[in-house]
DODO-945344 format. One record per residue: residue number from 1; chain; x, y, z of N, C-alpha, C in turn. Coordinates in steps of 0.02 Angstrom, whole numbers. Layout:
BEGIN
<site NUM,"A",<X,Y,Z>,<X,Y,Z>,<X,Y,Z>>;
...
***
This chain:
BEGIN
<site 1,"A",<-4663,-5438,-1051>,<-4699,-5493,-1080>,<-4657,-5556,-1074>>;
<site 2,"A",<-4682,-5616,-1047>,<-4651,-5681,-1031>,<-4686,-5721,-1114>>;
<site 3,"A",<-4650,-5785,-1098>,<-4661,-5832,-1162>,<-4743,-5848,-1160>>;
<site 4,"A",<-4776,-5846,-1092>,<-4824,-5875,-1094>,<-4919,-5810,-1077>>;
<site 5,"A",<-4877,-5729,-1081>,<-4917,-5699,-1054>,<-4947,-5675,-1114>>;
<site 6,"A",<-5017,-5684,-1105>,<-5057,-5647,-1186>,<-5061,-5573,-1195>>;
<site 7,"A",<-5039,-5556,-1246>,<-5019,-5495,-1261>,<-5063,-5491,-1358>>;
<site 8,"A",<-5057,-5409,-1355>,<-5102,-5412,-1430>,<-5048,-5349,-1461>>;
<site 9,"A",<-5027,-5362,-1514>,<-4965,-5297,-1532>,<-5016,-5276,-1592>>;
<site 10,"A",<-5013,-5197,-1597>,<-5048,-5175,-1644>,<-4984,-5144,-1678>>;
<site 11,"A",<-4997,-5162,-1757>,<-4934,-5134,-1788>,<-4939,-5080,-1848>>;
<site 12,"A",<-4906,-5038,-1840>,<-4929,-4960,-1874>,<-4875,-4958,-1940>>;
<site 13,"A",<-4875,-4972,-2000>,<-4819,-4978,-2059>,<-4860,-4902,-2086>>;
<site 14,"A",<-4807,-4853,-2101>,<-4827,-4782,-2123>,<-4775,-4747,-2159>>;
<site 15,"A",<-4791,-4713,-2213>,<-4749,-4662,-2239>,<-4770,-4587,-2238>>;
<site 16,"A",<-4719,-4549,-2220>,<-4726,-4502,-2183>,<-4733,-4455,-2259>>;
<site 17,"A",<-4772,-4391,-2258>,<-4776,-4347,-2324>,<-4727,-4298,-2289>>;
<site 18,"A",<-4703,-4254,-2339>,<-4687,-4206,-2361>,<-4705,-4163,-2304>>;
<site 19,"A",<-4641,-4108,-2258>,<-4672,-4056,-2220>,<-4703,-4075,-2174>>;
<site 20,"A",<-4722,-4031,-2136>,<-4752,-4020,-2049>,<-4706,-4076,-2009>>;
<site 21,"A",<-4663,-4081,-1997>,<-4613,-4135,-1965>,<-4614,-4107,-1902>>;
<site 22,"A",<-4602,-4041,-1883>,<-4605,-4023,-1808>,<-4669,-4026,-1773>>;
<site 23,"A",<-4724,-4011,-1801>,<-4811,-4032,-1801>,<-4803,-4125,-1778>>;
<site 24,"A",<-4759,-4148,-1811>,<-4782,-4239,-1846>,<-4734,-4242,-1754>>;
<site 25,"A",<-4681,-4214,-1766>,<-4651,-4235,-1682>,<-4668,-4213,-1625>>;
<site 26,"A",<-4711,-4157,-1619>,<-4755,-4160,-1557>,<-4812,-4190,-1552>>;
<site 27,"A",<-4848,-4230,-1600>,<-4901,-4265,-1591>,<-4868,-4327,-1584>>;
<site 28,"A",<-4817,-4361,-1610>,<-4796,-4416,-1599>,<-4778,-4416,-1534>>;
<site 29,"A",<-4737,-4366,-1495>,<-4734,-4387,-1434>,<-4783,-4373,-1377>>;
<site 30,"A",<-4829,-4329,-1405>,<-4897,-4326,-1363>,<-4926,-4379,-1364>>;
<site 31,"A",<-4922,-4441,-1417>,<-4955,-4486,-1423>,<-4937,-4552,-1389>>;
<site 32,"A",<-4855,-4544,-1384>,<-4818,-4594,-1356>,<-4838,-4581,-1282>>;
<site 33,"A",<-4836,-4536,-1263>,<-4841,-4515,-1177>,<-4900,-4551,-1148>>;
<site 34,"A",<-4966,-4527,-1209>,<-5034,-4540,-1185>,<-5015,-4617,-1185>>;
<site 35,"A",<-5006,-4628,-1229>,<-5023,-4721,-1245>,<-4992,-4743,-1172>>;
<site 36,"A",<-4938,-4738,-1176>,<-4911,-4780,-1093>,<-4927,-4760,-1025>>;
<site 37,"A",<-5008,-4720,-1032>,<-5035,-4687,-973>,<-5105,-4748,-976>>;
<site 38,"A",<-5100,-4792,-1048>,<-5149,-4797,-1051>,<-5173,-4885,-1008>>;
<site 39,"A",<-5230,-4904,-961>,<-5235,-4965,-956>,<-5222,-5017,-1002>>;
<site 40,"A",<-5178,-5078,-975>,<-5172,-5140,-1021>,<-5104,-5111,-1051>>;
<site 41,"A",<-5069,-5070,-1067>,<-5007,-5018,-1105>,<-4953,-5089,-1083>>;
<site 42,"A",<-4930,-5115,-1140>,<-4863,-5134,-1106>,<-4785,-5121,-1143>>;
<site 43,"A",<-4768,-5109,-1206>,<-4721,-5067,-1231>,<-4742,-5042,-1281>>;
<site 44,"A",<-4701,-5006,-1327>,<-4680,-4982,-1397>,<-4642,-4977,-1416>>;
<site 45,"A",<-4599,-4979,-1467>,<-4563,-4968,-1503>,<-4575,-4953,-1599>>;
<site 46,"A",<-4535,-4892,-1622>,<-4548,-4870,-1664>,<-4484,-4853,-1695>>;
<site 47,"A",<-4463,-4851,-1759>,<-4413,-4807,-1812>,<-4446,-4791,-1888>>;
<site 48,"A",<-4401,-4756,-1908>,<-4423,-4745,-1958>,<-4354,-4732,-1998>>;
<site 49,"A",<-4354,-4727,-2060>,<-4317,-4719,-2121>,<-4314,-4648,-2125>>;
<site 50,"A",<-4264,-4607,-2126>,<-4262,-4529,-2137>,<-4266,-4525,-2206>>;
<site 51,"A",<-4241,-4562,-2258>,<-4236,-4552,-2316>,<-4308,-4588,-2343>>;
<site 52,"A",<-4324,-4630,-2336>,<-4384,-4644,-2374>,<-4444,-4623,-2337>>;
<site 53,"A",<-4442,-4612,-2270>,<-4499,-4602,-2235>,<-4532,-4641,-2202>>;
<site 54,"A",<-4517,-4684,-2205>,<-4541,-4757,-2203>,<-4540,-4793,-2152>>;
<site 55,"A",<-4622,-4786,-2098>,<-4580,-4824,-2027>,<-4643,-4870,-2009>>;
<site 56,"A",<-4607,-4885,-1954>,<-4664,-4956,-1934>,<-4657,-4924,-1842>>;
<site 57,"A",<-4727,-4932,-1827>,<-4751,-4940,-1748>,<-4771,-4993,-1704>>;
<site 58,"A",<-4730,-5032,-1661>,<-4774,-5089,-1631>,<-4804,-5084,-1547>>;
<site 59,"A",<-4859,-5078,-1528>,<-4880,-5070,-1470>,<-4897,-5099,-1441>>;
<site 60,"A",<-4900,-5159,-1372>,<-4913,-5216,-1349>,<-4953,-5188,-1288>>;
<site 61,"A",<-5007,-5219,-1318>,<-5051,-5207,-1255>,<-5075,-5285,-1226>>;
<site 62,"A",<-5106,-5275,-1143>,<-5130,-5345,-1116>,<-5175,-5389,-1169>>;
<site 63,"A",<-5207,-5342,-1174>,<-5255,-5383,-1201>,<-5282,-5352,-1276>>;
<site 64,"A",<-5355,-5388,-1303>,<-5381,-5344,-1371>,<-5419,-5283,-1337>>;
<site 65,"A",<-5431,-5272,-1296>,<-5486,-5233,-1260>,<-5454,-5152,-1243>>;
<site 66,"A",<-5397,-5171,-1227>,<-5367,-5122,-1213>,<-5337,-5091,-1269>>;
<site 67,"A",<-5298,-5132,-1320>,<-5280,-5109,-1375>,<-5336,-5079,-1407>>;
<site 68,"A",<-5402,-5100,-1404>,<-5468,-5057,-1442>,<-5489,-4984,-1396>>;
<site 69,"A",<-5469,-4983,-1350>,<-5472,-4934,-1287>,<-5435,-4880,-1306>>;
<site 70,"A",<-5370,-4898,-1343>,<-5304,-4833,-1342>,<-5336,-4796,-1415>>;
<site 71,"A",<-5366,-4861,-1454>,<-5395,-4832,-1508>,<-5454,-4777,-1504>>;
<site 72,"A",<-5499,-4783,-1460>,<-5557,-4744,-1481>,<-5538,-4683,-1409>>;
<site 73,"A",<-5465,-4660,-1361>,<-5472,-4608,-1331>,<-5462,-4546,-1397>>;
<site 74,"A",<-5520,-4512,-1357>,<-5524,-4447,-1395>,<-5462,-4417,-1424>>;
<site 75,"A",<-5410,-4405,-1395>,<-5352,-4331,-1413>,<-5302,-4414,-1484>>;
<site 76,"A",<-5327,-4454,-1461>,<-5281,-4514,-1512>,<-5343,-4527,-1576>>;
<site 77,"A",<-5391,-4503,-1578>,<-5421,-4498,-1630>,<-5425,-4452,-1687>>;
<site 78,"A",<-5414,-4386,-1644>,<-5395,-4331,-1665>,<-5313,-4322,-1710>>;
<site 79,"A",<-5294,-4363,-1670>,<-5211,-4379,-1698>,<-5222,-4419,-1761>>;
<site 80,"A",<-5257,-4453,-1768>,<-5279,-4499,-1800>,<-5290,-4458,-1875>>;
<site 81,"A",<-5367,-4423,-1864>,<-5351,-4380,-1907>,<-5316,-4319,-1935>>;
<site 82,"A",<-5266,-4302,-1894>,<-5205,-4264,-1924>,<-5166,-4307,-1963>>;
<site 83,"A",<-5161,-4362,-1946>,<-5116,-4413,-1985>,<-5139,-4412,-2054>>;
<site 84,"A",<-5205,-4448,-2063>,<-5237,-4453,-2123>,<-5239,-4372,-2173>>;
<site 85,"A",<-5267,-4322,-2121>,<-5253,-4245,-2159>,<-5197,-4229,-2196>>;
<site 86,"A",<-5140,-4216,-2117>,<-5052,-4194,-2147>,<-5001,-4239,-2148>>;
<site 87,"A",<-5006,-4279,-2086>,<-4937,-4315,-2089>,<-4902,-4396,-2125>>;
<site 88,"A",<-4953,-4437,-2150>,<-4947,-4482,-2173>,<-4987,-4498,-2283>>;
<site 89,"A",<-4924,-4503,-2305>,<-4950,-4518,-2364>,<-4974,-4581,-2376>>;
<site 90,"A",<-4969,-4636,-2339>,<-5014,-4697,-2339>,<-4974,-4721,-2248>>;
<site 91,"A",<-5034,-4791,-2227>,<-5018,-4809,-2180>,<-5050,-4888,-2177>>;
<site 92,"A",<-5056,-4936,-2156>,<-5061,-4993,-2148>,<-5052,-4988,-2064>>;
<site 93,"A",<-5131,-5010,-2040>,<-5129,-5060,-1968>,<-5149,-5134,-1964>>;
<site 94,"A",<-5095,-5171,-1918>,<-5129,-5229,-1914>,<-5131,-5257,-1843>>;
<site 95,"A",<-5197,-5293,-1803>,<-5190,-5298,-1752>,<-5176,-5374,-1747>>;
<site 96,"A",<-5121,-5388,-1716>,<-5121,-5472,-1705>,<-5128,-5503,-1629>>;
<site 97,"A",<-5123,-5562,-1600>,<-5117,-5565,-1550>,<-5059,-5640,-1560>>;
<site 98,"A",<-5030,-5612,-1485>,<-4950,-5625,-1482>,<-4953,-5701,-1448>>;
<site 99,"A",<-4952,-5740,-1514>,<-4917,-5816,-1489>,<-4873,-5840,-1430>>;
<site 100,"A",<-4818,-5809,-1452>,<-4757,-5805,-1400>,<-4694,-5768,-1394>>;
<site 101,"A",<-4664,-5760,-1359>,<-4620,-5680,-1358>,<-4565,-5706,-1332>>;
<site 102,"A",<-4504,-5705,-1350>,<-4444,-5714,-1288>,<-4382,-5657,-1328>>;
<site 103,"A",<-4349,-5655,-1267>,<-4313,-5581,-1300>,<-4221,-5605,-1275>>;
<site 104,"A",<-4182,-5573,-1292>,<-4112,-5604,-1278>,<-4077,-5515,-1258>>;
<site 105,"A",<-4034,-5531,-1210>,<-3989,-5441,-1200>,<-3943,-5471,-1165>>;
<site 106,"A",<-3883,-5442,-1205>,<-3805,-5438,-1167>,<-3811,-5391,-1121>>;
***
């Protein structure tokens, strides 16, 4: 992403419940795999808090279209609701679209 290329970051703030953690890490990375298979995909990045649980997801896609695209594939809906079932005791999404971006690396 350049200063001037439109980009839409969807951002995932979640706390993780209690248990199924090896369940919660093969869907997370089944999910990571799919997403960057997906049209418009342009990064992610994610952490989380081991002790509180507590993490945030940001996903930059081209455009809104595509970011609504990663949303409604089937096997990420399904994930979707495992989240809501087992793996998340609350979650907050917000979709924004990206003003401007510049990044700095030694």
């Amino acid at each position: 992403m350049t200063d001037d290329a439109p980009a839409v970051a969807v951002i995932f703030i979640s706390t993780r419940a209690d248990g199924d953690d090896d369940a919660y890490q093969q869907v997370a990375a089944a999910m990571d795999a799919m997403a960057r298979r997906q049209p418009g995909f342009v990064r992610m990045e994610s952490v989380r808090d081991p002790h509180t649980r507590r993490g945030i997801t940001v996903s930059v896609w081209t455009d809104e279209q595509s970011a609504r695209a990663w949303k409604d594939v089937v096997e990420h809906q399904a994930a979707q609701q495992d989240g809501r079932d087992r793996f998340y005791q609350d979650y907050e999404v917000m979709v924004t679209k990206v003003v401007r971006g510049y990044r700095f690396s030694r």
